[in-house]
VEXDREN-2710 file (C-alpha; in Angstrom, 1 decimal):
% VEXDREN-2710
k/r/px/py/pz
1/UNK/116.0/138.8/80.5
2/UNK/114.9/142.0/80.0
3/UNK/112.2/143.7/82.9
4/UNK/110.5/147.2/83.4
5/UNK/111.9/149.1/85.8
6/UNK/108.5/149.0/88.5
7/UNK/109.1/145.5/88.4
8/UNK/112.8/145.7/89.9
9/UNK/114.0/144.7/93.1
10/UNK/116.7/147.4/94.9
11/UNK/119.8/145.5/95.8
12/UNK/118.6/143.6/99.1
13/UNK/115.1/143.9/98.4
14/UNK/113.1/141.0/97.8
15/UNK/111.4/140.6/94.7
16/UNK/107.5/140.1/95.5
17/UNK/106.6/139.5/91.9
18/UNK/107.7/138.3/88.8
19/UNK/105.7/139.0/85.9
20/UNK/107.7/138.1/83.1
21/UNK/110.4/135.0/84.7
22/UNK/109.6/132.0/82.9
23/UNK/111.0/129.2/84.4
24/UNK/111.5/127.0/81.5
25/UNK/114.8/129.8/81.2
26/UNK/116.2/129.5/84.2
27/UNK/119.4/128.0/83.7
28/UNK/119.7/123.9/84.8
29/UNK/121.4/123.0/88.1
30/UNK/122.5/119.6/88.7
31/UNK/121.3/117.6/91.5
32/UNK/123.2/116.6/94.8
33/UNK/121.1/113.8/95.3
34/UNK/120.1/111.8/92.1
35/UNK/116.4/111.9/92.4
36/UNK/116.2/111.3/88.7
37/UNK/117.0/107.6/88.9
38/UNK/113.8/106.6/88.0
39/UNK/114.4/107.8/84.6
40/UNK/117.4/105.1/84.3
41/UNK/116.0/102.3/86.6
42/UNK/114.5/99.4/85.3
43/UNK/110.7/100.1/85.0
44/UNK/109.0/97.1/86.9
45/UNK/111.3/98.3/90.1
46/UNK/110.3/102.1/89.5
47/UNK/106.8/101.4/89.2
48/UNK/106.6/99.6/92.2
49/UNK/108.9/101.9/94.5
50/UNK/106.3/104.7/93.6
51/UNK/103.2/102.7/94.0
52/UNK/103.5/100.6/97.1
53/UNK/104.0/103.4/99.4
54/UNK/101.6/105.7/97.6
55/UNK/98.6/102.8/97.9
56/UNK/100.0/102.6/101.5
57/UNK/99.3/105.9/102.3
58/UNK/96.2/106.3/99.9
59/UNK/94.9/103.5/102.6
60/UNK/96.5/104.8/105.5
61/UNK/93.9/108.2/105.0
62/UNK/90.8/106.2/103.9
63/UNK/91.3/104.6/107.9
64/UNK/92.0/108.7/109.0
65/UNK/88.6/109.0/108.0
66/UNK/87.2/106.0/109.3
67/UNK/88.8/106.6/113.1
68/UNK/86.7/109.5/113.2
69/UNK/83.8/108.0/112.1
70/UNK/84.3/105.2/114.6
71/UNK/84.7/107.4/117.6
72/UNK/82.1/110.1/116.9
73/UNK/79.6/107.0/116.4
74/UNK/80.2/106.6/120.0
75/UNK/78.7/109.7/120.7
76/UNK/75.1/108.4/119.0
77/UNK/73.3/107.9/115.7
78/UNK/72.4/111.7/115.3
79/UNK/76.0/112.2/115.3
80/UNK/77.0/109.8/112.8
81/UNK/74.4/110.8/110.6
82/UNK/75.7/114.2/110.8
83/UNK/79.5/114.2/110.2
84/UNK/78.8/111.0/107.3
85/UNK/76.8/113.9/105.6
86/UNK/79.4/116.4/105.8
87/UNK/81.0/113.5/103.3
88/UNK/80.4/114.7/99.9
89/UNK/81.6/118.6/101.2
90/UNK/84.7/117.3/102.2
91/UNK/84.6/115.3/98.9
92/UNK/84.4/118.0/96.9
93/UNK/87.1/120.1/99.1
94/UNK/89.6/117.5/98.6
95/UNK/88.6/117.9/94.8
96/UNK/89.6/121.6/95.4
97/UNK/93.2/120.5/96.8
98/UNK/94.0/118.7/94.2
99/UNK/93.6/121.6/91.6
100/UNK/97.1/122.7/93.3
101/UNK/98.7/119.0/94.0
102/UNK/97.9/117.5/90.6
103/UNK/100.3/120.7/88.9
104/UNK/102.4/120.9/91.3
105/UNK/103.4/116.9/91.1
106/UNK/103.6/117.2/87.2
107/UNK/105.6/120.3/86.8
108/UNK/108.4/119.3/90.0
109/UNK/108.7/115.2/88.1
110/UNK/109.3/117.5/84.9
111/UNK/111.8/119.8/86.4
112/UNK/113.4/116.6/88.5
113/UNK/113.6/114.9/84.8
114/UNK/115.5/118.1/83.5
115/UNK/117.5/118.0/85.9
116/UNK/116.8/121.7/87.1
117/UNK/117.0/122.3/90.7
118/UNK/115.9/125.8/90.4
119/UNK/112.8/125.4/88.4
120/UNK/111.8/122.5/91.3
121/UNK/112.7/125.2/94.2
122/UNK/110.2/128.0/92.3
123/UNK/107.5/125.6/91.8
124/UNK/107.3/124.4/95.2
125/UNK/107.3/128.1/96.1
126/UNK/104.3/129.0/94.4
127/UNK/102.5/126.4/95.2
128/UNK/103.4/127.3/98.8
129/UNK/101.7/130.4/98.7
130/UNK/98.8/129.2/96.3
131/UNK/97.9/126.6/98.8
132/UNK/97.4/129.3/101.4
133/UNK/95.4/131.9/99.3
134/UNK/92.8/129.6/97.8
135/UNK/93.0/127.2/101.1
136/UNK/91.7/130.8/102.4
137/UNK/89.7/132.1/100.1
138/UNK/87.3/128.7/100.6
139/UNK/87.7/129.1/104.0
140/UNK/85.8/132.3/104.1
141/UNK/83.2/130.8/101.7
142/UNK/82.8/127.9/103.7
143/UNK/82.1/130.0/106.9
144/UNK/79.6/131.5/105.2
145/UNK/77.8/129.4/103.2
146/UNK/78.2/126.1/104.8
147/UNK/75.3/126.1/108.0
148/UNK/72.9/127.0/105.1
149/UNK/74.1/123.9/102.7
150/UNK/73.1/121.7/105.2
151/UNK/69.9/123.6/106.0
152/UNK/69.4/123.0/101.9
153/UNK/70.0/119.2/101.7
154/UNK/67.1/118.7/104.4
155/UNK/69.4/118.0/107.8
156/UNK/67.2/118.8/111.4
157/UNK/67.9/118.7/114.6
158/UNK/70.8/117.2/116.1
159/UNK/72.1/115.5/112.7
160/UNK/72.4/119.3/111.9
161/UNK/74.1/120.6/114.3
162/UNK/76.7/117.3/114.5
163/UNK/77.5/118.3/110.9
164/UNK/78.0/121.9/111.7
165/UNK/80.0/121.6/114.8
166/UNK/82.6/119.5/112.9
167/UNK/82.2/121.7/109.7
168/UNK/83.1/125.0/111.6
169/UNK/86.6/122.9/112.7
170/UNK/87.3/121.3/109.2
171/UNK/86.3/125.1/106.9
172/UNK/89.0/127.1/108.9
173/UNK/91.9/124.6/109.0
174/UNK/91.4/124.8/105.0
175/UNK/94.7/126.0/104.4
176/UNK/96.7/124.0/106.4
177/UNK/94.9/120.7/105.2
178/UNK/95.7/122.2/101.4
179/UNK/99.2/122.5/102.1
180/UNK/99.8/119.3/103.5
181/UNK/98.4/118.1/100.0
182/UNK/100.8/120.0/98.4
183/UNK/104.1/119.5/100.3
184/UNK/103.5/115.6/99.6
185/UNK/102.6/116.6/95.8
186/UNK/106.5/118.1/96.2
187/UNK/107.9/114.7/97.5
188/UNK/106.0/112.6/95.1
189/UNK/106.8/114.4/91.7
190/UNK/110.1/114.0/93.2
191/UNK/110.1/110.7/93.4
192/UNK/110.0/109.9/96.7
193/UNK/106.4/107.8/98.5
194/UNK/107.7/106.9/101.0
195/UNK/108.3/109.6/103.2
196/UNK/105.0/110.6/102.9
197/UNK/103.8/107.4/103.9
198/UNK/105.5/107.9/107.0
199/UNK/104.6/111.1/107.5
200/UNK/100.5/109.8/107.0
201/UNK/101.4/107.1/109.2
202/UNK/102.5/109.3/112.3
203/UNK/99.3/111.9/111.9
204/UNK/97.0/108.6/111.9
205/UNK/98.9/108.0/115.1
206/UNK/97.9/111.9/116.4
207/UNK/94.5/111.8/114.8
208/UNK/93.5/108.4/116.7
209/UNK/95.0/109.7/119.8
210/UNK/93.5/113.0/120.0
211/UNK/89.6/112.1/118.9
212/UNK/89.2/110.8/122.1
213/UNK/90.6/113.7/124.0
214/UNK/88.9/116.1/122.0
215/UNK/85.2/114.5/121.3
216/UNK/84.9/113.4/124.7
217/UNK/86.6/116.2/127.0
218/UNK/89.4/113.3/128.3
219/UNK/91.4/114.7/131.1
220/UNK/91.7/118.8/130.9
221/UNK/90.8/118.8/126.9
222/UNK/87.1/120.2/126.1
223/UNK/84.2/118.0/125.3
224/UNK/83.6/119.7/121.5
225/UNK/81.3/116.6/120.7
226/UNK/81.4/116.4/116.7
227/UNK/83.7/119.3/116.1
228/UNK/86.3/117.6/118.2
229/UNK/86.6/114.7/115.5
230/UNK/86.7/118.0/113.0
231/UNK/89.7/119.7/115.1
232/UNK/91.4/116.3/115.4
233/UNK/91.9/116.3/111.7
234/UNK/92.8/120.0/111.1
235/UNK/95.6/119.6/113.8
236/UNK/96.9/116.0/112.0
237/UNK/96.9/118.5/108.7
238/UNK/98.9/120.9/110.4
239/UNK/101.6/118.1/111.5
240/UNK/101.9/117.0/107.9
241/UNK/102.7/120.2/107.5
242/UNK/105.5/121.3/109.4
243/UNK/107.2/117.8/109.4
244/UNK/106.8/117.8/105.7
245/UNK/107.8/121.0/105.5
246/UNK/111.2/120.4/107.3
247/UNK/112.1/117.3/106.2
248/UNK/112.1/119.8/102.5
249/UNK/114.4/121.4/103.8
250/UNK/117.5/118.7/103.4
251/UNK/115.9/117.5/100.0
252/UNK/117.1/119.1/96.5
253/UNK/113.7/120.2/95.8
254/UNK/113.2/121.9/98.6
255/UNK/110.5/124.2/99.9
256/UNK/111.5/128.5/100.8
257/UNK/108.5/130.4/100.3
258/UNK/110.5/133.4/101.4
259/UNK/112.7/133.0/98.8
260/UNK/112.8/135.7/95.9
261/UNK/110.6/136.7/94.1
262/UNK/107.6/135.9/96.4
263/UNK/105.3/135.5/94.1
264/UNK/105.1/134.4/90.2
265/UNK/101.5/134.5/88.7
266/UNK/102.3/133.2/85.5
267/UNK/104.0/130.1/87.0
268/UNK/100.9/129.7/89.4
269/UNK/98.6/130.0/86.3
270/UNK/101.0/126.9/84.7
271/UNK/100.2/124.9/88.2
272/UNK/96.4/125.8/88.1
273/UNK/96.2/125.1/84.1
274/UNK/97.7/121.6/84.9
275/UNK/95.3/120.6/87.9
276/UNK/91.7/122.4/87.4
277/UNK/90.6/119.4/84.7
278/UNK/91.5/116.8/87.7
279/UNK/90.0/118.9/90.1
280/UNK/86.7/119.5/88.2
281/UNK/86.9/115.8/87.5
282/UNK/86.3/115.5/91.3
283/UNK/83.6/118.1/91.8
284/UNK/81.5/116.3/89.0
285/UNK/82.1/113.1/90.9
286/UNK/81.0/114.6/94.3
287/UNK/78.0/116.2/92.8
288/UNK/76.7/113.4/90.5
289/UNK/77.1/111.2/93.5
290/UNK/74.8/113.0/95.3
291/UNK/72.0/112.8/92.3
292/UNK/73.0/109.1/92.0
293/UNK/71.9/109.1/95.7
294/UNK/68.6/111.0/95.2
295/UNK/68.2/108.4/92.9
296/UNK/68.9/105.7/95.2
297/UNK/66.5/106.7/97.9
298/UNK/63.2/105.6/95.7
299/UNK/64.3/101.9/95.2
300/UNK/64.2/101.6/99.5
301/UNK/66.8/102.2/102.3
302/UNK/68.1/98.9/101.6
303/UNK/69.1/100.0/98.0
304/UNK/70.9/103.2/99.6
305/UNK/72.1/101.0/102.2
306/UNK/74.1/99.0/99.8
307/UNK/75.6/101.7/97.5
308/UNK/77.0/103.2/100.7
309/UNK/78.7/99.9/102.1
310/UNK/79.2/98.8/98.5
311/UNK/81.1/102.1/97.7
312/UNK/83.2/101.9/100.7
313/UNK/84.2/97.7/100.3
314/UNK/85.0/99.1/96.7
315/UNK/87.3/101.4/98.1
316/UNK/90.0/99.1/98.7
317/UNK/91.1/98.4/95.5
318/UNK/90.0/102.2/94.1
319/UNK/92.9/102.8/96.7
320/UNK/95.0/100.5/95.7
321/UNK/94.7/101.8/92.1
322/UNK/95.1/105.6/93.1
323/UNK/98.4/104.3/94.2
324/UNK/99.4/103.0/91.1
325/UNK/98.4/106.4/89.6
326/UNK/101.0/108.3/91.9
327/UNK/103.5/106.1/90.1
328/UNK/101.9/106.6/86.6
329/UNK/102.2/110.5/87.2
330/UNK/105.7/110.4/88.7
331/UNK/107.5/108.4/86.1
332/UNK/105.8/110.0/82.8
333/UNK/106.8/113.8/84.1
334/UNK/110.4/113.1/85.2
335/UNK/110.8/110.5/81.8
336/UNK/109.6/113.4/80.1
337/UNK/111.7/116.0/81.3
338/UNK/114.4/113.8/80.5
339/UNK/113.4/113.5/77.1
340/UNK/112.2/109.8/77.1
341/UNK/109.2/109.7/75.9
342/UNK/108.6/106.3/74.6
343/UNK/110.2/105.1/78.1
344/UNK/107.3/107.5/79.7
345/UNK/104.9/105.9/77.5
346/UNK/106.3/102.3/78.2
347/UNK/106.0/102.9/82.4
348/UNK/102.2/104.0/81.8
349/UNK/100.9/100.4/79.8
350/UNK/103.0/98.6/82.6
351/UNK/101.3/100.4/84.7
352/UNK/98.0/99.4/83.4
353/UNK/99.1/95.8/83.2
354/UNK/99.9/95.7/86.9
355/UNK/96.6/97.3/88.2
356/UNK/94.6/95.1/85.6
357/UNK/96.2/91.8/86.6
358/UNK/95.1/93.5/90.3
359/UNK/92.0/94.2/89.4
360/UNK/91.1/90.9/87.6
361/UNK/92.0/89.2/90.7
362/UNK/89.3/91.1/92.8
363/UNK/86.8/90.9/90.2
364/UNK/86.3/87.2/90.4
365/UNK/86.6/87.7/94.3
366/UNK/83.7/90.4/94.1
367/UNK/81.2/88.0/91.9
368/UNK/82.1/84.8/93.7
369/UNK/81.9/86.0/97.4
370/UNK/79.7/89.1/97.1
371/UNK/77.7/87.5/99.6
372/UNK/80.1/86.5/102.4
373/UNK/81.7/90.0/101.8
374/UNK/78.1/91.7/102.4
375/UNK/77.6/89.3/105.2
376/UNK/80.5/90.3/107.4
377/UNK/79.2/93.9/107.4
378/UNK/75.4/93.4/107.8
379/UNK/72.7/90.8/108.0
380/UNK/70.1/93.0/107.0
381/UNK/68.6/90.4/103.9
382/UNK/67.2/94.1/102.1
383/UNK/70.4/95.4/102.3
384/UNK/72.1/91.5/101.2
385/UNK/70.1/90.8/98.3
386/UNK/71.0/94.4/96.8
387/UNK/75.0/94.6/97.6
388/UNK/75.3/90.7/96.4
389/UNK/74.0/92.5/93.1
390/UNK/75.6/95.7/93.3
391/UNK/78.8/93.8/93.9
392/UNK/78.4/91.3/91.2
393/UNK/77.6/94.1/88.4
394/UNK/80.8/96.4/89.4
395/UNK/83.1/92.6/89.0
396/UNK/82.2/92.7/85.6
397/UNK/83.7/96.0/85.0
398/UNK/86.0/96.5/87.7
399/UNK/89.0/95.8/85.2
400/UNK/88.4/98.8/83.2
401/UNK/88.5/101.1/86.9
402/UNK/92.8/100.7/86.3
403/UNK/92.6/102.4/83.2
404/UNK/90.9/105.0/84.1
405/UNK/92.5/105.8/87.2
406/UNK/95.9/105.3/86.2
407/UNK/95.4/107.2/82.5
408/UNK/94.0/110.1/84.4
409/UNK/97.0/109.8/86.6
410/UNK/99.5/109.8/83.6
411/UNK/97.7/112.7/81.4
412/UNK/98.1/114.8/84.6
413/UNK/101.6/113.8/84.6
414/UNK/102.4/115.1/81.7
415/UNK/100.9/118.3/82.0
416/UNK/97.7/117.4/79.5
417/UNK/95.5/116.8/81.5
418/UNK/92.0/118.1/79.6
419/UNK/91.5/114.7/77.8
420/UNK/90.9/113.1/81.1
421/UNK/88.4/115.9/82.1
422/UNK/86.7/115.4/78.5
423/UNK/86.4/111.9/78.6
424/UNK/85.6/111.7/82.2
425/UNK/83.3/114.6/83.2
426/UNK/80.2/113.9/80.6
427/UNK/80.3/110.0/81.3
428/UNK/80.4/110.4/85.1
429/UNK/77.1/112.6/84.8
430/UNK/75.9/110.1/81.9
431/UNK/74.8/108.2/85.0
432/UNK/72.0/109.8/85.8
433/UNK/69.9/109.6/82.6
434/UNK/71.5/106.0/81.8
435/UNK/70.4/104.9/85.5
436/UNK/67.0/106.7/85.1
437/UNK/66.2/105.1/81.8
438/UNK/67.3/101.4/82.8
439/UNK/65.8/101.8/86.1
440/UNK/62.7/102.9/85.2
441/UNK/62.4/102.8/81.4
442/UNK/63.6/99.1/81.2
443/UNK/62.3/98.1/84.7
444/UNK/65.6/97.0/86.3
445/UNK/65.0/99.0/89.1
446/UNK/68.0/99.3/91.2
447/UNK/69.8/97.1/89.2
448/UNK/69.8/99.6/86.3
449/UNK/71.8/102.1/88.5
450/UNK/74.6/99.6/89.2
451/UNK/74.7/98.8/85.6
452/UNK/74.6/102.6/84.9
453/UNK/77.7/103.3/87.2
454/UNK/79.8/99.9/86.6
455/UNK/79.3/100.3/82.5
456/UNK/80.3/104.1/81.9
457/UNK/83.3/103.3/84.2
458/UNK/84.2/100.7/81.3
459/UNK/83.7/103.1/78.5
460/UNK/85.8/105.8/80.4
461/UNK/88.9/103.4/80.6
462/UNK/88.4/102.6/77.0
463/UNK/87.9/106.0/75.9
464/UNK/91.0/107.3/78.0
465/UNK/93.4/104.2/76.4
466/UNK/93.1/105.0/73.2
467/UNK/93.1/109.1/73.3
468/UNK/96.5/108.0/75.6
469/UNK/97.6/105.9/72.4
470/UNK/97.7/108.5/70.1
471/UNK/100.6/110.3/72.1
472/UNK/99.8/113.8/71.6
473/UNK/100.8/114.7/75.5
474/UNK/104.6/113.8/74.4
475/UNK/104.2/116.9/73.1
476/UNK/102.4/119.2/75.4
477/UNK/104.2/122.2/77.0
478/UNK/103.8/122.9/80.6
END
């Protein structure tokens, strides 16, 4: 491969940048350990080695959350109020991690599929260092725009400077909290859930342990209120971190960022080009949530109530699902990079299969116990009679929430992942008119919302099969 001159390293040097490398040329370098088995494994056993851990650990950091949740809540209402509405910021920052995750778990599954320990080393690399810069670079944005976002969406008083206080914790510890994203994005495309799983499981243990310390001032820690809850989770981020990142170190897709060349903006551009659809996918979600919720408010705090305790109980299986999505992703890159693409096809319906037989399962739970379900969490009757509906309108849909998770999973596995923006992005915001005009226009009230949000999620997974059944992304470069 031919280079200019000013982009030449002097023997010893380190080459910062690399213009022109494309890794698709470097050459291919066997594996020590043979991470590609679950291109030659039967597919029911590879599905389920992927998805089990990965809904484990999908779980495992829906209860991170709720531990600090729980233990600010100790602290007082105004507190509560204020780090639950620093929710849909930290939604859409998590959105923002995944722009790097999503590509760099498709293009290390390829590389594992081809076999090519080198091209797996270089992407890990870069995203590495891409991690850091944009961790940063929404770090600074966050310091300075944050205080007056929450000025903006009407919070007073204490409930403002709760949300604040954690905020200032959670915006600088950006980085950190985006690499942890990506060195797990490394394990998974490799294959591996599990060790990620373990490694969630042990910063639950350190987040649980030092809320209490730092919230409440325990022994010789400092009472930081709210923004201990917020420096509790930056510091669990940081342990995923370094553990992940030496436990790389004995894996054949590895992690050097020193390694040269530094820095390869054409291969970051291939890792951004794979994960900004997902990534906008989840900033649409965030913000059209929070319209849905402006919508909410007219229909009574019960209504609101019940979409917030309704959204969680749904969370479960959503989880469960993401899970199966992991495995989706994993096995249609590496099966691809192997060259089997009707095998990579084969493990994504399976896939489906699994979730919906899942799915079907909580459905009928959903519409025939909505009420005891609503019951054990509150006996509010205003807040009953709307989750027992909310509840009951989602079960008829909830089958088609598999195919869209996992089909947005598997197009971001193969390194297409636009259709899943295109289909996704414009029904997730068709919500708001469709909820306005059966609310209103038809007089269903709040019932028109649920309808809204449970029948585009049906249309979606529709939509999504059958642009995945025409097979285009077998083709798809990355």
């Amino acid at each position: 491969m031919k280079h200019d001159d000013k982009n030449q390293s002097r023997p010893g040097e380190p080459a910062f940048f690399e213009w022109q490398a494309k890794p698709e040329l470097l050459p291919s370098i066997p594996l020590d350990i043979d991470t590609a088995a679950l291109t030659r494994m039967p597919l029911v056993r590879a599905i389920f080695t992927l998805a089990l851990p990965a809904s484990l650990s999908m779980l495992f950091l829906m209860i991170f959350n709720l531990v600090d949740i729980w233990w600010v809540g100790k602290l007082g209402s105004d507190y509560l109020a204020g780090v639950s509405a620093a929710a849909f910021i930290l939604w859409a920052l998590d959105a923002i991690g995944a722009l790097i995750s999503t590509g760099v778990t498709a293009l290390v599954a390829r590389s594992v599929g081809e076999t090519n320990l080198q091209k797996g080393n270089q992407i890990a690399r870069q995203g590495f260092w891409l991690s850091l810069a944009i961790g940063a670079l929404f770090a600074v944005g966050g310091i300075l725009f944050s205080a007056q976002t929450f000025r903006l969406i009407g919070l007073q008083g204490r409930v403002y400077d709760a949300a604040v206080d954690y905020m200032n914790w959670i915006i600088p510890g950006l980085p950190a909290i985006f690499l942890s994203y990506m060195i797990e994005s490394v394990f998974r495309g490799s294959g591996d859930t599990r060790t990620p799983l373990k490694i969630m499981s042990m910063a639950l243990l350190l987040n649980a342990a030092l809320d209490p310390l730092l919230i409440f001032g325990w022994g010789f820690f400092p009472a930081l209120e709210a923004g201990g809850a917020g420096l509790a989770t930056v510091l669990a981020h940081v342990f995923v971190s370094i553990l992940g990142w030496r436990l790389l170190a004995h894996r054949p897709i590895s992690l050097h960022p020193m390694q040269s060349p530094l820095l390869s903006p054409s291969l970051m551009w291939r890792i951004c080009r794979v994960g900004i659809p997902i990534s906008l996918n989840g900033l649409m979600f965030s913000f059209s949530y929070m319209a849905l919720t402006g919508m909410i408010v007219d229909f009574g705090p019960g209504a609101l109530a019940a979409l917030g305790l309704g959204h969680r109980i749904e969370g479960i299986p959503y989880l469960a699902s993401m899970g199966f999505a992991v495995a989706a992703q994993t096995l249609i890159g590496q099966n691809l990079g192997a060259k089997k693409p009707d095998r990579a096809e084969n493990s994504v319906w399976l896939t489906v299969l699994f979730v919906s037989a899942f799915l079907a399962v909580i459905s009928l739970c959903f519409y025939l116990f909505a009420e005891p379900i609503f019951r054990f969490f509150t006996t509010d009757e205003s807040v009953l009679q709307e989750g027992v509906r909310y509840l009951k309108t989602i079960a008829v849909f909830e089958l088609f929430l598999g195919f869209e998770i996992v089909l947005e999973g598997a197009f971001s596995g193969s390194g297409n992942s636009l259709p899943a923006m295109l289909v996704v992005v414009p029904l997730t915001w068709a919500r708001i008119p469709l909820g306005i005009f059966l609310s209103k226009n038809c007089g269903m009230g709040s019932a028109g919302i649920w309808w809204a949000i449970s029948s585009t999620t049906a249309v979606k997974g529709i939509l999504l099969a059958f642009w995945f059944r025409l097979g285009r992304w077998k083709n798809h470069a990355v």
